[in-house]
C-alpha positions in Angstrom: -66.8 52.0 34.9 -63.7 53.2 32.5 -65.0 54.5 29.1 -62.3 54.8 26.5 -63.6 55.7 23.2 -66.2 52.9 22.3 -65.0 50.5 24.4 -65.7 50.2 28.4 -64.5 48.1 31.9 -66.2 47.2 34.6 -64.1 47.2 37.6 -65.0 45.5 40.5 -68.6 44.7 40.5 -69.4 43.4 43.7 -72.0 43.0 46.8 -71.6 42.3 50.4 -72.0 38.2 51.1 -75.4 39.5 53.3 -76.6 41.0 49.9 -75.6 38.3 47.5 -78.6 36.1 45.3 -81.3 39.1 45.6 -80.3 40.5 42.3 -78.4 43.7 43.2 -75.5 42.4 40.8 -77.5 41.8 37.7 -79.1 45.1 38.3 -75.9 47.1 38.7 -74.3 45.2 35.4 -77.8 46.0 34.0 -78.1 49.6 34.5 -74.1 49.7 33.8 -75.2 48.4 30.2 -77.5 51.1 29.9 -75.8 53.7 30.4 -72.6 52.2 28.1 -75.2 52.1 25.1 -76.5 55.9 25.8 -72.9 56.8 25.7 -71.7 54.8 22.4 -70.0 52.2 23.8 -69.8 49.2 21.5 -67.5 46.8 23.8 -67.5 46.6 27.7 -64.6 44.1 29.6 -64.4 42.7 32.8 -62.0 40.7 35.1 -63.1 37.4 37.4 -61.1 35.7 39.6 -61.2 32.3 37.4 -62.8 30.7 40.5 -65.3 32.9 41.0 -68.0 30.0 39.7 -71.4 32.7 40.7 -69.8 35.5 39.0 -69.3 34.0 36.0 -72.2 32.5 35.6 -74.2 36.0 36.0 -71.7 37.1 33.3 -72.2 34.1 31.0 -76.1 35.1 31.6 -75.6 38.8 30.3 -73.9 37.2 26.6 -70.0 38.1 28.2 -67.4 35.3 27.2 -64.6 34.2 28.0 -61.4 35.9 26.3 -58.4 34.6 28.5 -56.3 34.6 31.3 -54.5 37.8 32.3 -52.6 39.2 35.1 -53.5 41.9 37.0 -52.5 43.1 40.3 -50.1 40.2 41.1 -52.9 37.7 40.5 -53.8 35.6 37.3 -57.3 36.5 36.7 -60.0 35.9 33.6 -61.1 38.4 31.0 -64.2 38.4 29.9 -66.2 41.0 27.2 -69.0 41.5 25.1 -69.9 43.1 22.2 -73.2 45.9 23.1 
């Protein structure tokens, strides 16, 4: 997690494929949300690989939306925010 003044990212969130649909995500994004609001963050962005359908839907679940298409690293990839 990046924290620049009130506004934080999220970079790469993930879990092993063994790991994946036993809630280790949501808690990590969870407990990241936490600790963003102790600290005064009001805004908190991510990036998704725009085919990345079980991503964005845990985002989707945590009130992120969709704010565009960007490229990063070489590859054309989603942002995604939400306001705390």
């Amino acid at each position: 997690m990046i924290v620049l003044d009130s506004t934080c990212c999220i970079v790469n969130l993930g879990v092993l494929p063994i790991a994946r649909g036993l809630g280790i995500a949501s808690g990590m994004l969870a407990i990241a949300h936490q600790i963003a609001d102790k600290i005064g963050v009001k805004q908190i962005y991510l990036i998704v690989l725009p085919d990345n359908i079980a991503a964005k839907k845990l985002y989707f679940k945590f009130g992120y939306c969709e704010l565009g298409q960007v490229v990063f690293n070489g590859n054309q990839v989603l942002l995604m925010g939400r306001i705390l």
